[in-house]
Each structure stands twice: as C-alpha cells, then as structure tokens.
C-alpha positions as a Python dict, from the first residue, in 0.01 Angstrom:
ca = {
    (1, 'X'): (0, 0, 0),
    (2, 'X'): (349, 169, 69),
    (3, 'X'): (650, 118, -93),
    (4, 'X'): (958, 62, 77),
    (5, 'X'): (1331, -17, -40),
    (6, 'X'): (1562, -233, 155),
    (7, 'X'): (1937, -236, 156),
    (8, 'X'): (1959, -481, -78),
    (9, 'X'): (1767, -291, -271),
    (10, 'X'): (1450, -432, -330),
    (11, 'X'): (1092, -254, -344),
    (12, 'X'): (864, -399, 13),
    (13, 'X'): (526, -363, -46),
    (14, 'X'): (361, -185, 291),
    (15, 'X'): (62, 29, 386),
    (16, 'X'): (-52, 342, 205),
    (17, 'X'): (-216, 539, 474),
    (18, 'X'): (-407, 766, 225),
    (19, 'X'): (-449, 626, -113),
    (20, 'X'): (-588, 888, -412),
    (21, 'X'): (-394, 1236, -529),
    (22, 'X'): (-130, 1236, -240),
    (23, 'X'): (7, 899, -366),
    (24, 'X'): (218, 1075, -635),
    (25, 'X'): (396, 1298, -383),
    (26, 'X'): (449, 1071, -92),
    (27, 'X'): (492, 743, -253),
    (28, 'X'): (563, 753, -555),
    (29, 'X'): (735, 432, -599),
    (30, 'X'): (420, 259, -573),
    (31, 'X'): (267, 498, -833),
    (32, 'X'): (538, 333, -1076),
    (33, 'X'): (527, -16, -917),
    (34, 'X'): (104, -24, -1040),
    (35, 'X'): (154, 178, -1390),
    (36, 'X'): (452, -72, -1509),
    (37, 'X'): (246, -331, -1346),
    (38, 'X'): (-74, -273, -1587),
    (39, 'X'): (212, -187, -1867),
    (40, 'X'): (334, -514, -1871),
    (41, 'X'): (58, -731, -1817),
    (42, 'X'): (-114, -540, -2131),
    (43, 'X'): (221, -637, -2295),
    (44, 'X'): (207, -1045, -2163),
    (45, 'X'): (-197, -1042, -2214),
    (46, 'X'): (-110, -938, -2572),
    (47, 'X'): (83, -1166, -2644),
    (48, 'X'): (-87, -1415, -2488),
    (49, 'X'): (-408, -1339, -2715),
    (50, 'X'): (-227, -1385, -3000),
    (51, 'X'): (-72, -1732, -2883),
    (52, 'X'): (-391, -1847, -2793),
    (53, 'X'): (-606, -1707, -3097),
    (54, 'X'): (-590, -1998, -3307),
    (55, 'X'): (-697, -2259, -3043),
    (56, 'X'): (-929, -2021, -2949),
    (57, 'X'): (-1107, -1964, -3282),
    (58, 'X'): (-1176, -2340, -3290),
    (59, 'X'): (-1446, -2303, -3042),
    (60, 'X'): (-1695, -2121, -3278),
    (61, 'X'): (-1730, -2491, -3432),
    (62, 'X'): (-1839, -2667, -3098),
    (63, 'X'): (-2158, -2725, -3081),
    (64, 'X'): (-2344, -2463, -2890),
    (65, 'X'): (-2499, -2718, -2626),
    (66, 'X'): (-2184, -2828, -2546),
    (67, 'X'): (-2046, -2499, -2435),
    (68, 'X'): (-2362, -2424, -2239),
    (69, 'X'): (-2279, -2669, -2018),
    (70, 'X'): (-1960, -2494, -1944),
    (71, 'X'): (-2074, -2146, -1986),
    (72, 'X'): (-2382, -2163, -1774),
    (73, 'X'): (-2272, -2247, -1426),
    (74, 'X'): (-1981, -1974, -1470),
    (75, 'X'): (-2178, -1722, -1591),
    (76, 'X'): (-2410, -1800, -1297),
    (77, 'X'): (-2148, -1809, -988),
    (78, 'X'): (-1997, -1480, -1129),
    (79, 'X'): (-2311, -1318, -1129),
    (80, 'X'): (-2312, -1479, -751),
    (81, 'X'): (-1981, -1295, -620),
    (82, 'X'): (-2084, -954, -588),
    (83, 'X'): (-2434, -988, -379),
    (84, 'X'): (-2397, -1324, -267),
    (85, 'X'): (-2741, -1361, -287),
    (86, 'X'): (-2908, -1645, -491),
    (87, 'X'): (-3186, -1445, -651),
    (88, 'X'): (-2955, -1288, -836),
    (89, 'X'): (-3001, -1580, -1061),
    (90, 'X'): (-3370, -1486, -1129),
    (91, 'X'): (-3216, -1173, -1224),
    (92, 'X'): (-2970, -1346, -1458),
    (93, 'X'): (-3215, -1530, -1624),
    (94, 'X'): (-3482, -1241, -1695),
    (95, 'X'): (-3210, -1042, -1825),
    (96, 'X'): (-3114, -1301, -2066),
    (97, 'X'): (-3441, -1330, -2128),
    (98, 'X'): (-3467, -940, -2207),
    (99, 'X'): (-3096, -933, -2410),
    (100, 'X'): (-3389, -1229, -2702),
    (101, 'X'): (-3619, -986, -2659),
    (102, 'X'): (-3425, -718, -2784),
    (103, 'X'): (-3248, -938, -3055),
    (104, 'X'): (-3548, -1043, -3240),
    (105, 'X'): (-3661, -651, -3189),
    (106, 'X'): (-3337, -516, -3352),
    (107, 'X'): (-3285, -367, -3015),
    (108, 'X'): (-2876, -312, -2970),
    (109, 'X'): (-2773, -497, -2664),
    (110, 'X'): (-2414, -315, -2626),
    (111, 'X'): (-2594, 47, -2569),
    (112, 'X'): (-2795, -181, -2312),
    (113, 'X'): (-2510, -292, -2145),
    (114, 'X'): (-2352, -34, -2095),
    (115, 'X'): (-2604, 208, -1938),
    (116, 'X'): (-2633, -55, -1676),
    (117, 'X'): (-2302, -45, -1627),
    (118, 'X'): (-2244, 342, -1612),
    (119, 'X'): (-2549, 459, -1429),
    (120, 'X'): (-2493, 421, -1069),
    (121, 'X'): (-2160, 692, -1160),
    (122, 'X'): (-2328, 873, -1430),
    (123, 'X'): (-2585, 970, -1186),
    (124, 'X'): (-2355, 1050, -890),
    (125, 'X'): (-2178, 1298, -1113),
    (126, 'X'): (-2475, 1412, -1286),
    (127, 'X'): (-2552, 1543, -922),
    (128, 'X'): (-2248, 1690, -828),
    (129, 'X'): (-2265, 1888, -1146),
    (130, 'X'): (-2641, 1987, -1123),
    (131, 'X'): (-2545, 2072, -745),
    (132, 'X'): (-2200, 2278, -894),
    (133, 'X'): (-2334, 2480, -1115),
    (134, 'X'): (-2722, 2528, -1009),
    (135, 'X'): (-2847, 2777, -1275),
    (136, 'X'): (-2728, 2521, -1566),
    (137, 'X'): (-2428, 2714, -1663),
    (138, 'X'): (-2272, 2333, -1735),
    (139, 'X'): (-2472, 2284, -2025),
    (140, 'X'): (-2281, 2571, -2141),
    (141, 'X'): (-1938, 2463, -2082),
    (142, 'X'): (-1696, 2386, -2392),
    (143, 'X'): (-1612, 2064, -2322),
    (144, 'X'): (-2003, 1928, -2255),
    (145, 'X'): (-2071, 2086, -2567),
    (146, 'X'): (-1812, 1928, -2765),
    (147, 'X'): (-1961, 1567, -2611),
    (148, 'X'): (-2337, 1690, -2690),
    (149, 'X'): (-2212, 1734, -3050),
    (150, 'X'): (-2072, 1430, -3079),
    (151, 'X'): (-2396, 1243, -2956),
    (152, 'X'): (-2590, 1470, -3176),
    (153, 'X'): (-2366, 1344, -3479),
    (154, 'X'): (-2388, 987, -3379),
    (155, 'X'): (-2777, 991, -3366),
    (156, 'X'): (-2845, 1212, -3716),
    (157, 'X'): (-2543, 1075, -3896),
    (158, 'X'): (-2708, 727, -3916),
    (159, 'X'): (-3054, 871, -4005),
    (160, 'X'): (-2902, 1113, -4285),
    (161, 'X'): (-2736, 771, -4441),
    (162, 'X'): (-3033, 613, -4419),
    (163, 'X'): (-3255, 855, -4574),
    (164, 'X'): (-2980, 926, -4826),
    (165, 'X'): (-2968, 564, -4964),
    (166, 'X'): (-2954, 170, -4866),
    (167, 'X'): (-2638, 48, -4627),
    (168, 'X'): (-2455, -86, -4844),
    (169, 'X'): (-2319, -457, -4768),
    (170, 'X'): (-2084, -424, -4481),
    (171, 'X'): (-2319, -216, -4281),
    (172, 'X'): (-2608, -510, -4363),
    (173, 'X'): (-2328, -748, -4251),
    (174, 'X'): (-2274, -536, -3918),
    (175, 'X'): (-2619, -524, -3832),
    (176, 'X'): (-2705, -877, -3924),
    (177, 'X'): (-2458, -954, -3650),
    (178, 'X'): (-2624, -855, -3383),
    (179, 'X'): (-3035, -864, -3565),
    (180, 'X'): (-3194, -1188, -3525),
    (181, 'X'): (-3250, -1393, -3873),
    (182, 'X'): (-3636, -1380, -3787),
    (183, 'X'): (-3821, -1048, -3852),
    (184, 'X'): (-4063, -1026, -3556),
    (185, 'X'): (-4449, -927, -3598),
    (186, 'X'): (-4522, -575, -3545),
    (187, 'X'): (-4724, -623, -3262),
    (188, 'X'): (-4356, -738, -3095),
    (189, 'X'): (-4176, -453, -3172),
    (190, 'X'): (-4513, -267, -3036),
    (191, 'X'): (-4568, -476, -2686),
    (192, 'X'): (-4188, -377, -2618),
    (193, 'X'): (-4274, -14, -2697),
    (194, 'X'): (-4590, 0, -2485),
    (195, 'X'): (-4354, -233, -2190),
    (196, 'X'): (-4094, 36, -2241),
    (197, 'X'): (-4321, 355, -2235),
    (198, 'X'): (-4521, 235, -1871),
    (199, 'X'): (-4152, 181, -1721),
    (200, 'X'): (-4029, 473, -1778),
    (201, 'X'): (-4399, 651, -1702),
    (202, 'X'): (-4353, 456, -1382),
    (203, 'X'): (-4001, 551, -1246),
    (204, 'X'): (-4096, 955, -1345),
    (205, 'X'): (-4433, 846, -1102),
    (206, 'X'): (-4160, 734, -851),
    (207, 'X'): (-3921, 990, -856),
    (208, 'X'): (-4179, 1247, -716),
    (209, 'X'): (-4152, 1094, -427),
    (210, 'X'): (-3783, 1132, -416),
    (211, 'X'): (-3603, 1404, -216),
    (212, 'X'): (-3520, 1759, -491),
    (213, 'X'): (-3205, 1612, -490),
    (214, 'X'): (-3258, 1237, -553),
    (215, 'X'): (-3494, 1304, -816),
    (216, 'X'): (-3281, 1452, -1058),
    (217, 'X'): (-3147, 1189, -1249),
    (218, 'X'): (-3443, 890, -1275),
    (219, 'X'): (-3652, 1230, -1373),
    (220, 'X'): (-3449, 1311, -1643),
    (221, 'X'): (-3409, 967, -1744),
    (222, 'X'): (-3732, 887, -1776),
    (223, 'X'): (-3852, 1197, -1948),
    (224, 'X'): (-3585, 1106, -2152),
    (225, 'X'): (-3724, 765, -2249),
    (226, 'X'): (-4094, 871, -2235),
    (227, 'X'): (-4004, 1040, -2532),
    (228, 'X'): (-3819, 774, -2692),
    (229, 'X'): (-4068, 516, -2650),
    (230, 'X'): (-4337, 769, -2786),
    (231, 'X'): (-4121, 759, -3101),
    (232, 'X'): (-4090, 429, -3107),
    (233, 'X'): (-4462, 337, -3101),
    (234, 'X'): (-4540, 568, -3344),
    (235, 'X'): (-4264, 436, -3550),
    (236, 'X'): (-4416, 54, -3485),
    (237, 'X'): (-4779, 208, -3568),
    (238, 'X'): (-4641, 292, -3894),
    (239, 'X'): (-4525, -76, -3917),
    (240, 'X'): (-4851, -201, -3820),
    (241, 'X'): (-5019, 46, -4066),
    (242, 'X'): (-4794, -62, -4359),
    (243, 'X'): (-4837, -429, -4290),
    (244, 'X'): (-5196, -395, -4260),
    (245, 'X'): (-5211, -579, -3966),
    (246, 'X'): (-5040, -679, -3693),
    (247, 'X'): (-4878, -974, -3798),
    (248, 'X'): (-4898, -1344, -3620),
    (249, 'X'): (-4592, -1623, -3506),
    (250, 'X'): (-4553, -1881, -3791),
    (251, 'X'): (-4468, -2194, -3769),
    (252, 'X'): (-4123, -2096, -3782),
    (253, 'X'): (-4164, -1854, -3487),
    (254, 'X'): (-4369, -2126, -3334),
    (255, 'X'): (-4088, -2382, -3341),
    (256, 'X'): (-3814, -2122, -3204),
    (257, 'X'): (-4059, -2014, -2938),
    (258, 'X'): (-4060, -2404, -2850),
    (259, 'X'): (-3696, -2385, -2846),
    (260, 'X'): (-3654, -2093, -2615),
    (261, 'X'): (-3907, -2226, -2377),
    (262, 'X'): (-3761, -2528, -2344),
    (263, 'X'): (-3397, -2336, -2294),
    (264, 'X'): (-3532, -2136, -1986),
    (265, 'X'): (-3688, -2446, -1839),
    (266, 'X'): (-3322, -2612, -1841),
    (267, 'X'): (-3214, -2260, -1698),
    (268, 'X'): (-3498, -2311, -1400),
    (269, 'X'): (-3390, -2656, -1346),
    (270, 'X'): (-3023, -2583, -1306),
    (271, 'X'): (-3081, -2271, -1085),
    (272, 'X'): (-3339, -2502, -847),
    (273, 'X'): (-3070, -2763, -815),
    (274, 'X'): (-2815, -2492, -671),
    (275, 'X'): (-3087, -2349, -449),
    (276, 'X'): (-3146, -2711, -269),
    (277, 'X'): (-2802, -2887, -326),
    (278, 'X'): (-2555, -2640, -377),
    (279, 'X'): (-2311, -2496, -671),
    (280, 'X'): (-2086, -2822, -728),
    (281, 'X'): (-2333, -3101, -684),
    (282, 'X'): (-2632, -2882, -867),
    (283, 'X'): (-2325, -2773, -1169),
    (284, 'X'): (-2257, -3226, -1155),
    (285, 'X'): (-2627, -3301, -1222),
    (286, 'X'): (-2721, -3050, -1429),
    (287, 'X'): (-2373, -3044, -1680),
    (288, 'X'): (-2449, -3455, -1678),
    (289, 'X'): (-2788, -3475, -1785),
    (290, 'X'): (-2760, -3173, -2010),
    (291, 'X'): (-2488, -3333, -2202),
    (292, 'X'): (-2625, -3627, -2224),
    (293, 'X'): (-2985, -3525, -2335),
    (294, 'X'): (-2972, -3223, -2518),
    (295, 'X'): (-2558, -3219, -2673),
    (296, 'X'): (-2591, -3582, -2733),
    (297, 'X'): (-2223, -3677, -2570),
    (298, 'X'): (-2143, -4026, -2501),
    (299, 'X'): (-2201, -4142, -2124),
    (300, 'X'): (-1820, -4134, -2067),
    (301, 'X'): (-1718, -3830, -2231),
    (302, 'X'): (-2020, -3634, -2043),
    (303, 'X'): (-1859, -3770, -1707),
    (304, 'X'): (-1515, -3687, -1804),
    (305, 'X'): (-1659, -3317, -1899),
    (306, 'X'): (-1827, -3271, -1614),
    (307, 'X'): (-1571, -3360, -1418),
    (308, 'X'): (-1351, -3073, -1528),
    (309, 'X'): (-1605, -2837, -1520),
    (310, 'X'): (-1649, -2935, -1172),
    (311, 'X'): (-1318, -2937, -1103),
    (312, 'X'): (-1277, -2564, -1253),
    (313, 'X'): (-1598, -2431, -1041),
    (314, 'X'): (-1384, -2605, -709),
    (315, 'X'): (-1046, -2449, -799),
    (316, 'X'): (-1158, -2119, -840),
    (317, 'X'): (-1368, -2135, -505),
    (318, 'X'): (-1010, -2258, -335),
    (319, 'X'): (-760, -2095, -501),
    (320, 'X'): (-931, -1770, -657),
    (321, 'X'): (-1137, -1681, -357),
    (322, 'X'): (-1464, -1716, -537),
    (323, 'X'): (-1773, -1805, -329),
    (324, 'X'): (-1969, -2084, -437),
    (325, 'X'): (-2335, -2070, -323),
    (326, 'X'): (-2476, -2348, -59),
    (327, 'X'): (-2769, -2511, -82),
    (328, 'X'): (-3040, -2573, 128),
    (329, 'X'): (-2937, -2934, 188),
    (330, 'X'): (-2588, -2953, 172),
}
C-alpha cells in the first residue's frame, strides 16, 4: 500500500512498492494508518468482549451435541482454506484424535500446539543462526542465555515443587482442567511412549539423508525427543512396576471407548458426505440427522438450526471469501 493525501485532505490508500524497513522512511503515513488501525480495533474488540461476555458464558450450558453440529463443519472448512485440499480433513480428524490421546495421558495439548505452530520459523531461524555463527558462539550470547535460563527454570521449578510437597488445590484445579477424569492404564501412557520414541528414532533415520544444511533442525529435534521419550518410558516402567501390572480398560473405559468410537464414525460420515456432495449439502445432512439422533432436537427446531448453520457456511463463502469444498457430485 501507499499513502497519499488529497486536497481535501484525506489519506488515499495506493501501492507500496517495497513493503518491510523502508516503509517508515518513505511512507510513513501508512506506518500510522496500520498501528492506529490495530490500536483501535484492540480498543472496539475489547469492548466488544466485554458486551458480549455474558451471552457468551451461556453457551457452556448447551448441550455439547448441539454445538457440535455447529462447531464441526467450521472447524472443518477452516482447516480447508489454507491447502484447499480435502485430505486435510483426515488430518483434522487424526489430530483430534491425537489432542484424546494426550488428554487421558496427561499430555499438555497447548505445548502441542504451539510447536506446530512455531516450527516451520523456529527452524528457518535456527538455520540462519547455526549458518551466522558456525563455531556455536550463539549459544554463548547474553540474550540466548537469559531464554535458556528461563526454560531451565520452567522445567526444574515444577519438579522442585513437586518433590518439595503436594500442589496444593489451585494447582490440582489447573491441572484437572486440562487431565482427563479417567486415569489411563499404564500400558497407555507406555504405547504413547514407545509411539513417541520410534517417531522421533525415525525422523533422526530421515534426516541423514538430508543435505548438512537441512538436517540441522529435525536432527536436533529428534535427539531432542529420543531423549525425552527414553525418560518417559522409564518413568511409565516405574508405573507399570508400582502397579504390578499393566493395568486393563474397565467397564468404565469400555463405555467411553464406545463413546469415542462412535464420535469418529459421525466424524467419517460427515467428512464422506463433503467428499461426494459438497460443503453445504454434506454440512445440511449431516447437522440434520446429527441433531436429530444424537442432541435429541425436535424435527423443526433441527431444520430451523440447520438452516442457519447453512446459511453461515454460505455467507462466509460469498461475502468473506472463504472457499467451500466441492464434491464429487455436485
């Protein structure tokens, strides 16, 4: 973009020929138009949030099934945008499948997240710094000391507290938050060790093959969480050793593994309806028959939701430039 001011006075919003650095200098009314841009929309989202907080709050009483309906074709054509390829939903579904896993196996899911978010620039920097400073002098550097530190604190801190004595009731609230209700059997926790240990044993394998250069940061991960993984089954060994045994599903775990199971299947269905008919007509069945059989919603009121939910997936495809994927028959 390029800024431009008219005699009237107003601010025309051009070209910038070369956006980055050289924006400040050359047009620097633009610089200002984009910071009191985000300035004020953090101001109106604000207050937005808390106008909308109340009705909001209400939805943590709707039953789940409900929402599902809803949440699971927008989740699913968001996921679509960036690839626009439909076996990204496959992908969708085995991570959510992974994000259970790692809830019953007191596995954060943030820490998860956000490594997948950060890795594609965490490794393009880690190689410009590897390839800056070749004999490891960065390790060295004040500021990537003060950051090891800090991970360093944030890894024994926990473990000193725990050694030291029991979390007290707002760190058992915290963690029961994001741990499932139902302690898995050992051999869990121990399958997702062993699982974990041959990835990462694999993408080292791999990254021989890489070029010097492309190697560097899938072979330091992976070292990385060979190690970890190693810790982690001997830590589950322990379990195992302590429980004499390693455990069995209940009937309880029998039942929720019923209930899972029967959740991806309804995740299958809905993702082979928008491979043969399309987003909108795949969303209509699906949101119909899912409200209907599993929420339980009058006839009428599942029409009338579906409807709308319809009718959101369509407006966003029209007026927010989303891409809805087409099926094989329509």
């Amino acid at each position: 973009m390029r800024g431009a001011s008219d005699s009237n006075g107003c601010i025309t919003i051009g070209v910038v020929e070369e956006p980055g650095p050289r924006m400040i200098s050359t047009d620097l009314d633009v610089v200002y138009f984009i910071v009191w841009a985000f300035a004020i929309a953090g101001v109106v989202g604000a207050a937005m949030a808390f106008c909308v907080a109340r009705p909001l709050a209400k939805l943590s009483f709707i039953s789940f099934p409900i929402l599902a309906a809803a949440l699971i074709p927008i989740l699913f054509m968001s996921g679509f945008q960036e690839p626009l390829d439909l076996n990204v939903f496959y992908l969708m579904l085995v991570l959510g499948i992974i994000g259970w896993i790692c809830k019953i196996t007191d596995i954060p899911r943030a820490p998860f997240l956000i490594a997948f978010v950060l890795a594609e620039p965490l490794e393009r920097y880690y190689f410009l710094t590897v390839n800056a400073f070749p004999s490891g002098d960065w390790l060295a550097r004040p500021f990537v000391l003060v950051i090891l530190l800090i991970i360093v604190g944030a890894i024994a801190v926990p473990i000193w507290r725990r050694l030291r004595r029991k979390k007290d009731s707002s760190e058992d609230a915290v963690r029961l938050s994001e741990q499932s209700e139902m302690v898995a059997p050992p051999f869990v926790d121990m399958f997702v060790s062993v699982c974990a240990l041959a990835v990462f044993i694999t993408s080292t394998v791999m990254s021989q093959e890489f070029s010097e250069s492309g190697r560097l940061f899938p072979l330091s991960v992976g070292c990385l969480g060979i190690v970890l993984s190693l810790l982690s089954l001997f830590r589950d060994i322990q379990r195992v050793r302590n429980n004499r045994g390693f455990g069995r599903f209940d009937d309880a775990w029998v039942q929720r593994l019923k209930v899972v199971g029967i959740s991806v299947a309804w995740v299958l269905v809905y993702i082979w309806l928008v491979f043969v008919l399309g987003l909108l007509v795949g969303t209509g069945i699906f949101s119909l028959v899912f409200l209907i059989r599993v929420a339980q919603m009058k006839i009428w009121k599942s029409i009338i939701y579906t409807a709308c939910i319809v009718g959101a997936l369509y407006s966003l495809t029209e007026f927010a430039q989303l891409v809805a994927p087409v099926g094989y028959l329509l």
